[in-house]
LUMRO-482924 format. One record per residue (C-alpha): residue number from 1; x negated, y negated, z negated. Coordinates in Angstrom, 1 decimal, padded with zeros to 4 digits. Layout:
[pt NUM; [X; Y; Z]]
...
END
This chain:
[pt 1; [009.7; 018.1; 005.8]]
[pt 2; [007.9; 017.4; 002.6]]
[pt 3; [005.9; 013.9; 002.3]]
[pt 4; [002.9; 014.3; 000.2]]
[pt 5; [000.9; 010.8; -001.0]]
[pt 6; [-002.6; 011.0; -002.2]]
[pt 7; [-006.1; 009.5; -002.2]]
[pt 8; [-007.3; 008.1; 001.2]]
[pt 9; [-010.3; 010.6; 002.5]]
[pt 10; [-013.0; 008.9; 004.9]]
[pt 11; [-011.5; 011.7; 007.5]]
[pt 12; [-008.2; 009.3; 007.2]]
[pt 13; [-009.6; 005.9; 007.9]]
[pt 14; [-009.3; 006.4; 011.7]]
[pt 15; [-006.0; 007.3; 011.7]]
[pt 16; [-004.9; 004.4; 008.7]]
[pt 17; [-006.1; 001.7; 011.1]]
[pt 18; [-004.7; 002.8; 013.9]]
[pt 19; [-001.4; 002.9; 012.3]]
[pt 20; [-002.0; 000.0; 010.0]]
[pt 21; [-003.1; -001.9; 014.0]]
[pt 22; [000.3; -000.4; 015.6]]
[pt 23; [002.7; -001.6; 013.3]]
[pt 24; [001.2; -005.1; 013.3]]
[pt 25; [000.2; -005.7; 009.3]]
[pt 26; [-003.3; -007.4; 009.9]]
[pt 27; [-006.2; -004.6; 011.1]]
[pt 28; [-006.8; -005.0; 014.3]]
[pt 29; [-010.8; -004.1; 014.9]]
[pt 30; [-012.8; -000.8; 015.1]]
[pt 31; [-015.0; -002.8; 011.8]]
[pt 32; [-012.0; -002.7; 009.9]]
[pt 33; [-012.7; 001.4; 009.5]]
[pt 34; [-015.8; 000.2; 007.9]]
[pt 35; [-014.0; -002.0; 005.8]]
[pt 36; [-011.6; 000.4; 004.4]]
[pt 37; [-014.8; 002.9; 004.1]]
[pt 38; [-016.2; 000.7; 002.2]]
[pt 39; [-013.1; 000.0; -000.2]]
[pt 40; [-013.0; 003.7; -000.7]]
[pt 41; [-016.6; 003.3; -003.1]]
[pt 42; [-014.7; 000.1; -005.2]]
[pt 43; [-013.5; 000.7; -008.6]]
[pt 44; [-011.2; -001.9; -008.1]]
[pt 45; [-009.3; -001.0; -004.9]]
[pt 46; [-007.1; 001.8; -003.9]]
[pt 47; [-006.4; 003.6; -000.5]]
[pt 48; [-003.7; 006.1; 000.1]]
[pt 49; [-002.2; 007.9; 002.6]]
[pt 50; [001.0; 009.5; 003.1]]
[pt 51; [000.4; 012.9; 004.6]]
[pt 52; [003.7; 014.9; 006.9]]
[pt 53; [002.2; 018.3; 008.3]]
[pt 54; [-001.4; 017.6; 007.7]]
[pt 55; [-000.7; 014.2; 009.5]]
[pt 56; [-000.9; 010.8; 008.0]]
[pt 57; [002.6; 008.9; 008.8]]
[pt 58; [001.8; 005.9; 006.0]]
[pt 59; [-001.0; 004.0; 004.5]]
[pt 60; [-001.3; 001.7; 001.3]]
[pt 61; [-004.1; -000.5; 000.1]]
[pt 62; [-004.2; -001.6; -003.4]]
[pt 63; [-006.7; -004.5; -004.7]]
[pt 64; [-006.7; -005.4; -008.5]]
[pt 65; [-007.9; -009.2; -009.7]]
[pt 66; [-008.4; -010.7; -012.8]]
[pt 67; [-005.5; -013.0; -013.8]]
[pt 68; [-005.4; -015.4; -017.4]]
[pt 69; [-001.1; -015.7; -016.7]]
[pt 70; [-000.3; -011.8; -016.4]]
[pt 71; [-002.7; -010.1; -018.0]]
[pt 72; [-006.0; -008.6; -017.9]]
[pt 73; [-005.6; -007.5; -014.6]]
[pt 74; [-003.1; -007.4; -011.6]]
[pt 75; [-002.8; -005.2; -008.6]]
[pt 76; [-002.3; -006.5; -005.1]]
[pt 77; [-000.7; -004.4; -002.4]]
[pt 78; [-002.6; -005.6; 000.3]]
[pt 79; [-001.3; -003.4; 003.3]]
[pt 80; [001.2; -001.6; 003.8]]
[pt 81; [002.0; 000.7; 007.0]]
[pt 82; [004.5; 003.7; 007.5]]
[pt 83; [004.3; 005.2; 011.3]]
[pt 84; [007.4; 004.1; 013.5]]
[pt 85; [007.4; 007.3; 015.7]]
[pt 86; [010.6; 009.3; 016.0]]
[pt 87; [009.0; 012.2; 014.0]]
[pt 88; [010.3; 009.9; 011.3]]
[pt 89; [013.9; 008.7; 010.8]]
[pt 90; [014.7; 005.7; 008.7]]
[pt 91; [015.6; 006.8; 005.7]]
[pt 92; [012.2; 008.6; 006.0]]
[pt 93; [010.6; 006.0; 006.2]]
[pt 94; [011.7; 004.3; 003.3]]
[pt 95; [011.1; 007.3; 001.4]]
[pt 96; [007.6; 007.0; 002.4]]
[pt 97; [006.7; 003.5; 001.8]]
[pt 98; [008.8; 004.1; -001.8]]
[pt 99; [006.3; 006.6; -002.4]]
[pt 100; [003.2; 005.0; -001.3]]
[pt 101; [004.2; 001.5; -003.7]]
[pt 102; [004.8; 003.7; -006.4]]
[pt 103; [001.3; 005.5; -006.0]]
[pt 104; [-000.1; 002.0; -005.6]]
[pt 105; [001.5; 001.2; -009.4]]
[pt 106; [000.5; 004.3; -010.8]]
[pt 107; [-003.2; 003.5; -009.6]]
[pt 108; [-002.7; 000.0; -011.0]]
[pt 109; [-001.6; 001.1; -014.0]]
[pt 110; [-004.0; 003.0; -015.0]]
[pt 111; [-006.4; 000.8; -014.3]]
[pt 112; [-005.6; -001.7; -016.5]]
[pt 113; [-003.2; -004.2; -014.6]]
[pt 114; [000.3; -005.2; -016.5]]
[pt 115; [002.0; -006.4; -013.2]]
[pt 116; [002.1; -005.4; -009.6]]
[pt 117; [001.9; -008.3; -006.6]]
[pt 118; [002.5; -008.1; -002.7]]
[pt 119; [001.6; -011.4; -001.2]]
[pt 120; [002.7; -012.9; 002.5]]
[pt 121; [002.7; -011.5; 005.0]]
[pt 122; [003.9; -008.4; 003.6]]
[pt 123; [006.5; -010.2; 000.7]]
[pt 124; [008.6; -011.4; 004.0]]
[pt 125; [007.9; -008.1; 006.3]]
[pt 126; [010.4; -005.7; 004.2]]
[pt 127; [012.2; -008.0; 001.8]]
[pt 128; [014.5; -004.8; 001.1]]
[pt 129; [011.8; -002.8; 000.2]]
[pt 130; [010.7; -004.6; -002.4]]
[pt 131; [013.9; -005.5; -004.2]]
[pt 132; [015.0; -002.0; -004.0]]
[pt 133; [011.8; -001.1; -005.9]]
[pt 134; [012.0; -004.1; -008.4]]
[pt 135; [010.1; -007.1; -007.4]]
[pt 136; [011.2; -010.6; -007.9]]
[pt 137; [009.9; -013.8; -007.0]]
[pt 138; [007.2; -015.1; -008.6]]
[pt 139; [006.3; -018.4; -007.0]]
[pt 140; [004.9; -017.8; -003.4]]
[pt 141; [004.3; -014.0; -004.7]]
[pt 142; [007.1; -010.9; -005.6]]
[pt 143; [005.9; -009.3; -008.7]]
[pt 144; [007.1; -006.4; -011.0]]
[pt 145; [006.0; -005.4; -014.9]]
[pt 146; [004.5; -002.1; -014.8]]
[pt 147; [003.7; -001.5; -018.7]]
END
């Protein structure tokens, strides 16, 4: 089955915390809906879903900051959830949080930034993930160019 990413709706929030709750990446609380809701509105943030069958199986959150070392701008992949049900396998599942990073770049990208961050706890959570998609160390950050 084909994995589509695109734009979070405010019809996907529910089911983005719940996942983003269930595999244990840092929203826990029914206000964190609004919070996403709320991110939805900012030029400066992000939200996608990855969408199986009309069903969201992974979520990404994308914040962009102003930074004098790299750059005008970089973007910070904030969250980071793919579902852990059996409807997907693993290689699945990598194929889905592939796609959702490199939505996240493309976003960043084109908003300005020159480099791509993911911060603790998520640098540690898949360190496979992010090798295989180019980041490097960076200090107490992985990083990657995206010009």
């Amino acid at each position: 089955m084909e994995v589509h990413v695109r734009s979070a709706r405010l019809t996907d929030l529910d089911s983005a915390v719940r996942m983003l709750a269930h595999v244990g990446v840092g929203l826990e609380q029914r206000n964190d809906v609004d919070y996403l809701r709320n991110l939805l509105f900012v030029p400066s943030a992000t939200i996608v879903v990855a969408e199986r069958e009309r069903r969201v199986v992974g979520v990404g959150v994308l914040a962009i900051r102003p930074s004098v070392r790299s750059g005008p701008f970089v973007g910070i992949v904030d969250e980071l959830g793919v579902e852990q049900a059996p409807t997907l396998d693993a290689a699945e599942r990598r194929r889905v949080a592939d796609d959702i990073v490199e939505h996240l770049a493309t976003s960043a990208r084109n908003k300005g930034c020159t480099r791509v961050e993911v911060t603790e706890p998520l640098a540690s959570a898949e360190p496979s993930l992010w090798k295989r998609l180019g980041f490097a160390s960076r200090g107490r950050t992985l990083g990657r160019s995206i010009d």
